[in-house]
Backbone atoms as SQL, in Angstrom:
CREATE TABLE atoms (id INTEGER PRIMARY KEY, chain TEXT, resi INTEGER, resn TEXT, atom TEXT, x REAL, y REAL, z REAL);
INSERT INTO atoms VALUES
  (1, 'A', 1, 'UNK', 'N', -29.238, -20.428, -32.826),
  (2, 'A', 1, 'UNK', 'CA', -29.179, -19.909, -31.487),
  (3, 'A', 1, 'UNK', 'C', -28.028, -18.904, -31.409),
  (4, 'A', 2, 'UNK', 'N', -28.121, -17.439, -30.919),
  (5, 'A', 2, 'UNK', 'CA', -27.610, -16.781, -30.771),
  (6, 'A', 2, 'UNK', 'C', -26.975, -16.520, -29.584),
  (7, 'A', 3, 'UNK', 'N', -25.704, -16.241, -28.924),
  (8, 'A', 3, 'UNK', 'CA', -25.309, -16.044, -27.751),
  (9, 'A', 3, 'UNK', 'C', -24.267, -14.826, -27.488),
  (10, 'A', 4, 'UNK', 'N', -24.534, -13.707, -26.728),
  (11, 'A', 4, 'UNK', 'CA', -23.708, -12.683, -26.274),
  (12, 'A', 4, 'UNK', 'C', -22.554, -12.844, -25.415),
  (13, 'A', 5, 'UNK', 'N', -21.695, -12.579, -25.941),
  (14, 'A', 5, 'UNK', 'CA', -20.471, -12.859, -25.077),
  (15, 'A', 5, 'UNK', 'C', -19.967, -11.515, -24.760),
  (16, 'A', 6, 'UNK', 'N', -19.805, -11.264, -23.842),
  (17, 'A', 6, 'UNK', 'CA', -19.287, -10.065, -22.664),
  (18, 'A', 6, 'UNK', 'C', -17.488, -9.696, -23.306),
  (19, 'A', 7, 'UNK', 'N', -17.366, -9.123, -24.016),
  (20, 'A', 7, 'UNK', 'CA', -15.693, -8.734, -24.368),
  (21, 'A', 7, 'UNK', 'C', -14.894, -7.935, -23.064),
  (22, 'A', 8, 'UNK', 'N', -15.858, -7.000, -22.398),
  (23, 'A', 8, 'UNK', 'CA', -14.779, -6.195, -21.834),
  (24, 'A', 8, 'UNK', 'C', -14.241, -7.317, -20.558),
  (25, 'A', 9, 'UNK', 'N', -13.121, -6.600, -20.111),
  (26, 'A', 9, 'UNK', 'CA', -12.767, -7.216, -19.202),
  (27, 'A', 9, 'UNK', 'C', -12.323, -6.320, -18.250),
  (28, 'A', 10, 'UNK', 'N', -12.633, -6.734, -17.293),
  (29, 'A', 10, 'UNK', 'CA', -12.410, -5.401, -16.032),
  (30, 'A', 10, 'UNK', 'C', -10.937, -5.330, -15.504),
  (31, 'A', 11, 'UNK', 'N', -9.873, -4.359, -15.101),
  (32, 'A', 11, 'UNK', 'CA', -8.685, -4.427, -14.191),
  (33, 'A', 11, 'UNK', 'C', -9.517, -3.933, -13.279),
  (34, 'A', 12, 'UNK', 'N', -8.170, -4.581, -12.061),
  (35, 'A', 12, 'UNK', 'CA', -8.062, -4.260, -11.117),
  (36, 'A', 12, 'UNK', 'C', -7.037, -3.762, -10.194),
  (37, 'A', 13, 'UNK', 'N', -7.116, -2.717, -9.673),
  (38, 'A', 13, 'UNK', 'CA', -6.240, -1.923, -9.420),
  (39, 'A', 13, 'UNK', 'C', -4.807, -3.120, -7.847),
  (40, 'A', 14, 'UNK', 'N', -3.582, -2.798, -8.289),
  (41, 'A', 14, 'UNK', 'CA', -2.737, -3.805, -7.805),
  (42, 'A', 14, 'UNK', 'C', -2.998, -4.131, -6.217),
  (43, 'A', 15, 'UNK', 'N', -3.022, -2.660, -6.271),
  (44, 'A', 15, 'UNK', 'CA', -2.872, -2.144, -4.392),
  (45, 'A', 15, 'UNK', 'C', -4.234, -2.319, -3.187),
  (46, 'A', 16, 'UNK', 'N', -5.006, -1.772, -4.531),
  (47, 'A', 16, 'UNK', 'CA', -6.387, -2.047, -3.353),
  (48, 'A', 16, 'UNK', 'C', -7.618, -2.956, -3.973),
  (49, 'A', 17, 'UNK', 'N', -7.331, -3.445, -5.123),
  (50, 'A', 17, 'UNK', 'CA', -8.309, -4.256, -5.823),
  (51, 'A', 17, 'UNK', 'C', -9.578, -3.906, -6.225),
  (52, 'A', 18, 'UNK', 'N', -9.731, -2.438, -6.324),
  (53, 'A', 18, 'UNK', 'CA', -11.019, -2.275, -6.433),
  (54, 'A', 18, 'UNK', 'C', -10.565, -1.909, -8.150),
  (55, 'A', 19, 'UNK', 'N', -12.107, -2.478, -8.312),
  (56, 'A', 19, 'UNK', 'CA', -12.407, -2.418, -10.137),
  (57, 'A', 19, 'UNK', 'C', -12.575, -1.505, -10.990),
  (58, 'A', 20, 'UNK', 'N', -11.535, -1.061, -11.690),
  (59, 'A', 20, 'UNK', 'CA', -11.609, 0.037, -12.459),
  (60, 'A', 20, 'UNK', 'C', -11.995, 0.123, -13.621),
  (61, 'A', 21, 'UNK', 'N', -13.160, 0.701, -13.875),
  (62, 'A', 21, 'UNK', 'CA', -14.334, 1.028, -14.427),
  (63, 'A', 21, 'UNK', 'C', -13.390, 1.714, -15.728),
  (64, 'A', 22, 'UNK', 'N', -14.215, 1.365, -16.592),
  (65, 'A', 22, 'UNK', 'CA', -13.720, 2.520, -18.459),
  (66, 'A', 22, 'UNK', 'C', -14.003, 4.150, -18.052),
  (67, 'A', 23, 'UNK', 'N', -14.576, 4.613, -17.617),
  (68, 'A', 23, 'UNK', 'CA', -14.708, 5.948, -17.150),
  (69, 'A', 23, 'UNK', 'C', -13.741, 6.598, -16.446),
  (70, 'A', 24, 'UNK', 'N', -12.696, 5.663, -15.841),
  (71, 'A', 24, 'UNK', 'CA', -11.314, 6.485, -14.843),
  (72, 'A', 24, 'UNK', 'C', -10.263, 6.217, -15.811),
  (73, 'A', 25, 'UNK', 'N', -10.474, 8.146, -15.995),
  (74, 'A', 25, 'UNK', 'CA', -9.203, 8.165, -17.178),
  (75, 'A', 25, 'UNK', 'C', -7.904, 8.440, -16.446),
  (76, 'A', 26, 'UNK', 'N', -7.865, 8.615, -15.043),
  (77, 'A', 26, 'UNK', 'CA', -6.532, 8.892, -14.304),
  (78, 'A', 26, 'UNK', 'C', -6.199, 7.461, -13.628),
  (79, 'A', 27, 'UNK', 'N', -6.485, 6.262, -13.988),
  (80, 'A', 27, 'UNK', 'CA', -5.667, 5.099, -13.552),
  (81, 'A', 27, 'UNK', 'C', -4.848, 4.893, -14.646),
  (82, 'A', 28, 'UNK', 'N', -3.744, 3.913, -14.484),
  (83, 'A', 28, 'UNK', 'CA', -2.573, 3.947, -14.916),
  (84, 'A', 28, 'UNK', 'C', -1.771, 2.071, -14.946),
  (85, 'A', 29, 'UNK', 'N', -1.566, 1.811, -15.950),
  (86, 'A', 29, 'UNK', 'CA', -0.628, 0.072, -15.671),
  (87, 'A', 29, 'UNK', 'C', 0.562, 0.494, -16.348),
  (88, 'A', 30, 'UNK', 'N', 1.502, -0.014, -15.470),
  (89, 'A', 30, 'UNK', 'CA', 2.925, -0.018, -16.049),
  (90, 'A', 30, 'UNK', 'C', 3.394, -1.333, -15.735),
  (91, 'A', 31, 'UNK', 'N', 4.250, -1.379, -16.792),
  (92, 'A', 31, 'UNK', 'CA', 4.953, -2.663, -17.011),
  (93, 'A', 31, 'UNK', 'C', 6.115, -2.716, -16.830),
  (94, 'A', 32, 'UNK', 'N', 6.867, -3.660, -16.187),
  (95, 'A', 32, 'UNK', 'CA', 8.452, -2.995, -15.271),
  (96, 'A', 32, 'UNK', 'C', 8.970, -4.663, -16.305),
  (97, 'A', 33, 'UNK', 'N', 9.810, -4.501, -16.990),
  (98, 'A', 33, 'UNK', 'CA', 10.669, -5.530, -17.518),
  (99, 'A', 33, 'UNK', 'C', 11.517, -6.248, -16.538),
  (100, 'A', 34, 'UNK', 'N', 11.971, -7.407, -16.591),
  (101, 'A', 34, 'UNK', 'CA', 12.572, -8.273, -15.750),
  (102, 'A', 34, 'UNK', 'C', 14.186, -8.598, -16.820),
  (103, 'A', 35, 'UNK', 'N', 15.325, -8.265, -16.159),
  (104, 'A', 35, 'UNK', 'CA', 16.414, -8.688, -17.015),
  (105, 'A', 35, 'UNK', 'C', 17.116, -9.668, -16.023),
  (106, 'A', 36, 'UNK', 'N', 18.277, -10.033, -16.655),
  (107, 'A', 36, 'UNK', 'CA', 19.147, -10.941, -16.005),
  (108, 'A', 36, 'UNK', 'C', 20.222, -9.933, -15.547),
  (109, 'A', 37, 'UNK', 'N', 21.267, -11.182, -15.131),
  (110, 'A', 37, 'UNK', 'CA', 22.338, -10.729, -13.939),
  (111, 'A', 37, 'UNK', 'C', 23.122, -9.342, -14.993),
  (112, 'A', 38, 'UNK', 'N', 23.602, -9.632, -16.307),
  (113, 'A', 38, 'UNK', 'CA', 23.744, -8.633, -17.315),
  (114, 'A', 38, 'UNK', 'C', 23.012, -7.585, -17.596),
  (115, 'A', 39, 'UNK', 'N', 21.743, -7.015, -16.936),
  (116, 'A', 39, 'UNK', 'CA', 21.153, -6.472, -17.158),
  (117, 'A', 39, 'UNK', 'C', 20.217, -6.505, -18.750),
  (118, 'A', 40, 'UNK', 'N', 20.509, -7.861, -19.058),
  (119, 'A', 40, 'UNK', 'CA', 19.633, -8.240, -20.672),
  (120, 'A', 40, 'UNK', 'C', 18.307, -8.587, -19.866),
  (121, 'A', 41, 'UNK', 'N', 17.167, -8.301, -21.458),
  (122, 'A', 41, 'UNK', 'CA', 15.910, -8.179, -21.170),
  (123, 'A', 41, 'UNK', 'C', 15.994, -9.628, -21.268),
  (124, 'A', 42, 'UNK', 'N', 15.153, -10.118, -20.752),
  (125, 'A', 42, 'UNK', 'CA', 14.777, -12.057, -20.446),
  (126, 'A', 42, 'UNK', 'C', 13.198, -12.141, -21.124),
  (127, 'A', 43, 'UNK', 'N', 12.826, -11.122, -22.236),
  (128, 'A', 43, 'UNK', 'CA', 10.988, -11.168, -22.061),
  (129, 'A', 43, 'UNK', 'C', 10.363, -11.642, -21.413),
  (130, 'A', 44, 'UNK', 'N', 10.501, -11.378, -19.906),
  (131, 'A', 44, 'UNK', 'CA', 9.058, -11.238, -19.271),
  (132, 'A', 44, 'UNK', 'C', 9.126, -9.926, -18.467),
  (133, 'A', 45, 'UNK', 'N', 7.816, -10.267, -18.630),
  (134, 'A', 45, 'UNK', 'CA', 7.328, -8.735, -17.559),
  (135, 'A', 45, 'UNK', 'C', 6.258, -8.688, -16.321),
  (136, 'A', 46, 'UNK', 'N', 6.714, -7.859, -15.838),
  (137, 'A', 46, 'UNK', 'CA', 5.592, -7.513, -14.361),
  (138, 'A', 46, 'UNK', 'C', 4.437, -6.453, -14.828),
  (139, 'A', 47, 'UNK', 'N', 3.179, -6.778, -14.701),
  (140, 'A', 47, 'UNK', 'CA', 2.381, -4.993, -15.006),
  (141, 'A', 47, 'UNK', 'C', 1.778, -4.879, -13.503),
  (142, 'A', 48, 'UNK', 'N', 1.863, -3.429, -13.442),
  (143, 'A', 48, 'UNK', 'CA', 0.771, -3.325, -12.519),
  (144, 'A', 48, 'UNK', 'C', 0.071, -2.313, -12.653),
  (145, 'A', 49, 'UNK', 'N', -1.663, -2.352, -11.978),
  (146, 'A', 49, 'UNK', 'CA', -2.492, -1.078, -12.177),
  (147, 'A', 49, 'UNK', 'C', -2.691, -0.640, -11.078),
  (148, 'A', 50, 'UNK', 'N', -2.953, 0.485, -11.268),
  (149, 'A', 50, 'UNK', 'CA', -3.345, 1.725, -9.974),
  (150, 'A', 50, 'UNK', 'C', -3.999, 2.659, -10.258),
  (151, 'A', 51, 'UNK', 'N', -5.196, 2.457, -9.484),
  (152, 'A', 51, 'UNK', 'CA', -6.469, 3.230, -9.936),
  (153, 'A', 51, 'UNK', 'C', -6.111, 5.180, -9.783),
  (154, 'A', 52, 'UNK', 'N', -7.125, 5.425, -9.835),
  (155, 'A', 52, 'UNK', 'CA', -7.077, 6.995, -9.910),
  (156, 'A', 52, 'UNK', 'C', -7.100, 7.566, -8.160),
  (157, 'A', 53, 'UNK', 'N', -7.553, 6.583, -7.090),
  (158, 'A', 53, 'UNK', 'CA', -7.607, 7.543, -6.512),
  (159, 'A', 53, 'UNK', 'C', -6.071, 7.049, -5.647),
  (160, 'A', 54, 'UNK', 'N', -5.538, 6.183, -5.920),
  (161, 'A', 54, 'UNK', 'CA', -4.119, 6.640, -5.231),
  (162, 'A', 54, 'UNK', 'C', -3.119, 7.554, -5.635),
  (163, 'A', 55, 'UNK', 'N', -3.599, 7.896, -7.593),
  (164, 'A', 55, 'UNK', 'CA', -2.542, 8.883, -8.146),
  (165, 'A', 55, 'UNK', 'C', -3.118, 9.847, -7.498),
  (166, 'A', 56, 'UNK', 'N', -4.638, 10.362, -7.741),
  (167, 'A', 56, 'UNK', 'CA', -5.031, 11.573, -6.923),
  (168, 'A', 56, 'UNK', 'C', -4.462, 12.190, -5.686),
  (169, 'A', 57, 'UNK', 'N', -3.868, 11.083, -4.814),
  (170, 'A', 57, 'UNK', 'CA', -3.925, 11.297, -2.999),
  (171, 'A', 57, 'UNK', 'C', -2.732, 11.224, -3.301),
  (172, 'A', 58, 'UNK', 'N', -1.662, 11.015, -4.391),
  (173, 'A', 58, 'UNK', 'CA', -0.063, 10.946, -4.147),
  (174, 'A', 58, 'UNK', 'C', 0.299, 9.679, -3.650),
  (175, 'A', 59, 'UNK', 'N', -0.596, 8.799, -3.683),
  (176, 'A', 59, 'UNK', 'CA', 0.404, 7.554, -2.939),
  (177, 'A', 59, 'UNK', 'C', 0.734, 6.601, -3.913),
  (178, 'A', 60, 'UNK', 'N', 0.618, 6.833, -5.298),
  (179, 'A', 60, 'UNK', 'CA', 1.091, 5.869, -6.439),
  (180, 'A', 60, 'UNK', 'C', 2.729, 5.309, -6.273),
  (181, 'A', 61, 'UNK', 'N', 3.197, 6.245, -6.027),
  (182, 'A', 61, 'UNK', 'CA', 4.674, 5.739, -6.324),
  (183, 'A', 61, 'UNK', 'C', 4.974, 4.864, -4.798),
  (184, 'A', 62, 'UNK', 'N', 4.687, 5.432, -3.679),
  (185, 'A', 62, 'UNK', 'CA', 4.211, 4.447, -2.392),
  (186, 'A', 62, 'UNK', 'C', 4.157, 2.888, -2.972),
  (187, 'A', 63, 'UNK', 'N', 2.984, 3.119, -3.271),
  (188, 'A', 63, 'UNK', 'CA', 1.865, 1.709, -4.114),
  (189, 'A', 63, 'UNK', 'C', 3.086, 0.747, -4.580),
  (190, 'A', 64, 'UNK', 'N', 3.605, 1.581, -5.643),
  (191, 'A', 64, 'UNK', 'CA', 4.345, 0.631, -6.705),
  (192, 'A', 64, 'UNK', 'C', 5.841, 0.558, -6.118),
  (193, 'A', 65, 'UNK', 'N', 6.591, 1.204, -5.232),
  (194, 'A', 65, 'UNK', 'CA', 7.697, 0.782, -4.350),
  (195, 'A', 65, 'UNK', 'C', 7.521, -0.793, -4.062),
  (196, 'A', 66, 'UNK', 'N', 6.255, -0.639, -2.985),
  (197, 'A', 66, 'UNK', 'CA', 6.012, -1.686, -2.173),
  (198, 'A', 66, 'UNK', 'C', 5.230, -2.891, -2.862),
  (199, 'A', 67, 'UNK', 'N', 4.924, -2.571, -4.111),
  (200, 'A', 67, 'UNK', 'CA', 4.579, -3.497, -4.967),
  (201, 'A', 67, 'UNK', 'C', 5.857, -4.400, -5.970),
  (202, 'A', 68, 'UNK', 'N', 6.906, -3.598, -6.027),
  (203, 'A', 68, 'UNK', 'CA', 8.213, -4.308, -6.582),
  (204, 'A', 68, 'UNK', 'C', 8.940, -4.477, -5.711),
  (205, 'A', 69, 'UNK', 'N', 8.839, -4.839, -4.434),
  (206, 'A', 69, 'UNK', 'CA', 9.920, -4.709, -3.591),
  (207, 'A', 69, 'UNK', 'C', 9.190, -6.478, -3.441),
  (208, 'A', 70, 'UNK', 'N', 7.550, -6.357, -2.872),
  (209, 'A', 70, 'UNK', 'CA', 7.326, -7.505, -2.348),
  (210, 'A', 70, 'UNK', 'C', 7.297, -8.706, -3.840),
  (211, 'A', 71, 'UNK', 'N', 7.600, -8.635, -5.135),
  (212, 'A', 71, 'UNK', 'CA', 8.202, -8.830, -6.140),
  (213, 'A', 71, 'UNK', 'C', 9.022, -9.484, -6.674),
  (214, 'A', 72, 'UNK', 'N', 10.025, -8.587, -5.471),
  (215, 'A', 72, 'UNK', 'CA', 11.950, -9.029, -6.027),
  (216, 'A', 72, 'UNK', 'C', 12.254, -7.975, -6.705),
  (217, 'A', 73, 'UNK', 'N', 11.579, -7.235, -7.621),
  (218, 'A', 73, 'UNK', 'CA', 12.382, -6.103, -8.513),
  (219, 'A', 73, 'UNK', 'C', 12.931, -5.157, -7.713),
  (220, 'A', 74, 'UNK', 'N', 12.975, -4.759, -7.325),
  (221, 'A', 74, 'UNK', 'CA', 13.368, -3.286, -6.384),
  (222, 'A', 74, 'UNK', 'C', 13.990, -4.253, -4.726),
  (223, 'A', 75, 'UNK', 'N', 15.107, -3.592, -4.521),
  (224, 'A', 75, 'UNK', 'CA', 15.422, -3.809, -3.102),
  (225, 'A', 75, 'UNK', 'C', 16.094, -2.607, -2.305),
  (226, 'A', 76, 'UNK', 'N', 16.054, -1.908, -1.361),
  (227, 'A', 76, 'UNK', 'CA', 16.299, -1.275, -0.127),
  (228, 'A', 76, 'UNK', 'C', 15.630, -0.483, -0.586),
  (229, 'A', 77, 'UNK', 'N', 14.050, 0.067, -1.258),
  (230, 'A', 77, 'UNK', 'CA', 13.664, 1.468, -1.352),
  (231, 'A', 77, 'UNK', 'C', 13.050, 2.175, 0.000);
């Protein structure tokens, strides 16, 4: 018995959740490192994705402010 198993796996974009398809070559995941009070890396990390049409419209960096702020990484931006 033979069985197909589905490999891809879909993201989803942080901000608005819609599913970004292999065809949107202008979405984007970045990964923001987490350190301690020393500023040493602690290995872990935050990623986040953001599809193409918030880089398109300019509101990416918007997006990802308010995405590390509600976080903890980022404070008074």
């Amino acid at each position: 018995m033979r069985r197909e198993i589905n490999l891809c796996v879909h993201c989803k974009c942080s901000t608005t959740n819609h599913i970004i398809r292999a065809n949107n070559h202008t979405s984007i995941q970045i990964s923001i490192s987490k350190v301690d009070e020393n500023s040493r890396y602690t290995s872990d990390n935050q990623s986040y994705v953001l599809c193409g049409f918030l880089c398109a419209h300019g509101k990416s960096d918007d997006s990802l402010n308010r995405l590390c702020q509600c976080d903890g990484n980022v404070r008074n931006v």
